[in-house]
Every structure is written in structure tokens, then in C-alpha cells.
C-alpha positions in Angstrom: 82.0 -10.6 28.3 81.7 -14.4 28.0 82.2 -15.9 25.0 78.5 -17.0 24.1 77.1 -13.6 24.5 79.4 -12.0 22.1 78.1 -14.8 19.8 75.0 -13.5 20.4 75.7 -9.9 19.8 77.5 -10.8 16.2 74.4 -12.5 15.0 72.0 -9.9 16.3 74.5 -7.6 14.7 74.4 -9.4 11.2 70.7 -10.1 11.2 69.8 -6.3 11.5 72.6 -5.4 8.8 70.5 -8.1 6.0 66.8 -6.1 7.2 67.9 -3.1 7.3 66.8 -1.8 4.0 63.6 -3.8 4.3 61.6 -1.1 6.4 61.5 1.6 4.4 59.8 -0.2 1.6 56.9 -1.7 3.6 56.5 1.5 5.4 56.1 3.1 1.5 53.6 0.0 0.5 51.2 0.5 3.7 51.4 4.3 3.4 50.4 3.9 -0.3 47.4 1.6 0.2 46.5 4.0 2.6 46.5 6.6 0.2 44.6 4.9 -2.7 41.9 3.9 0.2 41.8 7.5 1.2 41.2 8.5 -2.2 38.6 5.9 -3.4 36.6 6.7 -0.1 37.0 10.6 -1.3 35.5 9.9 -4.6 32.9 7.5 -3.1 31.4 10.7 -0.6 31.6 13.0 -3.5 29.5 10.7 -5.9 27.1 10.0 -3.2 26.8 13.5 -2.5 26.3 14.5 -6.1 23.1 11.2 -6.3 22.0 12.7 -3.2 21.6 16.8 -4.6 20.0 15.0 -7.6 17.7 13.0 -6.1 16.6 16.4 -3.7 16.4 18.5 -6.8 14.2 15.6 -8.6 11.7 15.8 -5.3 11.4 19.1 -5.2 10.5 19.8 -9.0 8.3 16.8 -8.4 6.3 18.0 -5.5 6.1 21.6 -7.5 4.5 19.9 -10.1 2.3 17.8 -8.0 1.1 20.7 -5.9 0.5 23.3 -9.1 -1.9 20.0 -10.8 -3.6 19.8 -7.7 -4.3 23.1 -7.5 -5.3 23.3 -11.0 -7.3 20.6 -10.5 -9.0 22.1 -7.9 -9.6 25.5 -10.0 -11.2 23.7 -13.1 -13.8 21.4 -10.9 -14.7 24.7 -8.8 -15.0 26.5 -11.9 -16.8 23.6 -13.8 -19.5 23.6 -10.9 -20.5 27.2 -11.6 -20.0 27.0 -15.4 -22.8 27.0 -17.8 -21.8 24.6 -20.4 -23.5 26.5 -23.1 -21.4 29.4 -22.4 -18.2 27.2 -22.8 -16.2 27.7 -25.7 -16.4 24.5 -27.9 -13.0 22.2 -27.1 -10.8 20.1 -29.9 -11.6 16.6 -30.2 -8.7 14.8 -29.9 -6.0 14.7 -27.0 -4.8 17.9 -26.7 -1.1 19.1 -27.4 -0.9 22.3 -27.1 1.1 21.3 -24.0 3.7 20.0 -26.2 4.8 23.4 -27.8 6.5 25.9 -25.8 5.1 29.3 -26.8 1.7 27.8 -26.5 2.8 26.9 -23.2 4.0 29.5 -21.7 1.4 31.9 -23.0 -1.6 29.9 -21.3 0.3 28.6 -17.9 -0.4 29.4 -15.3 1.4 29.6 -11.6 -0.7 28.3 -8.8 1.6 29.8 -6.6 4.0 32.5 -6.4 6.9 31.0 -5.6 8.2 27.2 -4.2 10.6 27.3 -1.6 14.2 26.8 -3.3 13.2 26.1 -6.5 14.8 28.2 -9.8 11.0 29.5 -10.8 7.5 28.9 -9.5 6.0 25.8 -11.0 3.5 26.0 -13.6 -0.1 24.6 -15.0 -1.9 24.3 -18.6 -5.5 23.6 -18.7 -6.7 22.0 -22.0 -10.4 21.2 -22.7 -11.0 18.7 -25.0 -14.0 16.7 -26.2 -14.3 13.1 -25.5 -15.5 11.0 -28.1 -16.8 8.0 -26.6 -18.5 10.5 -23.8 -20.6 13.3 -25.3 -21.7 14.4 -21.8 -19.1 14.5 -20.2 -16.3 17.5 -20.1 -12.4 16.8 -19.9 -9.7 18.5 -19.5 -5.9 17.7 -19.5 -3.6 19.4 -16.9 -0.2 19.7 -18.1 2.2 21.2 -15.0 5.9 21.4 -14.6 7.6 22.1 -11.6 11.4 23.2 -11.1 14.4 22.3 -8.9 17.2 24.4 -8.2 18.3 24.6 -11.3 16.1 25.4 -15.0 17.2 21.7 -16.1 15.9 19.9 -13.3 12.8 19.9 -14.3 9.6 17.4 -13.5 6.3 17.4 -15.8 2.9 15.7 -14.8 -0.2 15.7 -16.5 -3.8 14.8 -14.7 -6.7 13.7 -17.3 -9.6 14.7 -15.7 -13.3 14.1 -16.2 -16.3 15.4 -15.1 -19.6 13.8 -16.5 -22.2 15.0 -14.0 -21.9 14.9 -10.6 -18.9 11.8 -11.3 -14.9 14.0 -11.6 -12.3 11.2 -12.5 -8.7 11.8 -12.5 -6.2 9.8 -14.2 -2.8 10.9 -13.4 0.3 10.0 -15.7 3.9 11.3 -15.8 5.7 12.8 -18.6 8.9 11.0 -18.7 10.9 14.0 -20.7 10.3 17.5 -21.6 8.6 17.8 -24.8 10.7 20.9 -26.0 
């Protein structure tokens, strides 16, 4: 072997003796951040996953509750056409809130439907009549429904004011923003 490559071959041979133990530590570093990526991208799926079952719970109890007011809507202008008005029992003046107590409400609900596809229960309606003050003609009611999600706390109230003065029915929707009991 010529001088000049054994040269070589010492320095080779020294260089890998001072980088030896340098591997092993960068191999730890990378597989750590790999780890702690891994695991932030874990707990980034399962929070989406969680908003995601919350937000379809919140739709579903809110298109319950759409659905049983529109129903009950439908009921109390079908029944107001072949109602005789003298015959009606005489409503509170003043905006309801019978809706606001729960025995009251649910011994007068009622459930439009049987049963909504994947919810806990069926979702409910209260009919109030009350006696506007300003309109002496006119007949209103306010439509208090709740509709459910999978679950008995996910739970979506609406209420409908609704007016019929004549032939004229005018709706004025509004959302409860919490649960009053």
C-alpha cells in the first residue's frame, strides 16, 4: 500500500472515531419530533371529531324543533279556520310563559311526530293563546317546541309568534338561546 493511501485511511479512520457517538443522538431528536407531531395531529383529529358530533347533534335537535313548530303551526291555522271564536276559551293578556315552567310544559306538549330519526326522544310543541293588546281582532298564539339530539342535553328550543287577524296569519320566528329550566 502506498504511502499516501494509508494517510488517507488514518484520517478516514480518526474522523469516524470523533462522529461516532453523534448518530445516535440525531436519530433520538428526529424520532422525537416525530413523535410530538404524531401526537399533536392525534389530538387535533380527535377535537375535530368531537366539534364535528356536536355540531351534528346541534342540527339534528334543531331541525326536530323546526319540523314539530311547523307542524304546530300548521295545526293551530287549520284549526283556527274552522274555529268559532266565541267558543274559544278566553286567552291571558300578556306574553305567555307557561312555556318557561317545566310541568306546565310537559303536561300541554305535544309530539308532532312519533319519533325523529336518531334523536334521544321525539321533539315536542306548546301552543299558548294569548290576547294582543294593540290588536283586539286579531288571535295569537306562541309556539314553544324543543327538539333533541342524541343525547337529553343537546337540546334546541324555538318559538314561532303567530298571528292570525282575518284572513292575514303572520309568523315571527325567534330562538330560545338556553333552556329555561
Amino acid at each position: 500500500m502506498p504511502p499516501y493511501s494509508r494517510c488517507l485511511s488514518r484520517a478516514g479512520h480518526a474522523s469516524r472515531a470523533r462522529h461516532r457517538g453523534v448518530v445516535l443522538p440525531i436519530v433520538l431528536l428526529m424520532s422525537a419530533m416525530m413523535l410530538a407531531t404524531s401526537a399533536v395531529w392525534f389530538e387535533t383529529s380527535l377535537a375535530a371529531t368531537r366539534a364535528a358530533a356536536n355540531v351534528r347533534d346541534y342540527l339534528q335537535a334543531f331541525h326536530a324543533a323546526d319540523s314539530a313548530l311547523t307542524l304546530c303551526a300548521r295545526s293551530v291555522v287549520a284549526a283556527g279556520a274552522h274555529a268559532d271564536a266565541s267558543a274559544a276559551t278566553q286567552p291571558a293578556s300578556g306574553e305567555p310563559v307557561q312555556w318557561k315552567l317545566e310541568a306546565a310544559f310537559d303536561a300541554g306538549a305535544i309530539t308532532p311526530v312519533a319519533q325523529w330519526p336518531g334523536s334521544f326522544r321525539a321533539p315536542q310543541c306548546l301552543t299558548e293563546a294569548w290576547r294582543l293588546a294593540t290588536r283586539a281582532d286579531a288571535r295569537a298564539y306562541l309556539l314553544t317546541s324543543r327538539g333533541f339530539g342524541r343525547t337529553s342535553d343537546s337540546q334546541v328550543w324555538l318559538q314561532m309568534e303567530l298571528v292570525i287577524d282575518g284572513e292575514t296569519i303572520e309568523h315571527h320566528w325567534r330562538r330560545v338561546v338556553a333552556k329555561p329550566f
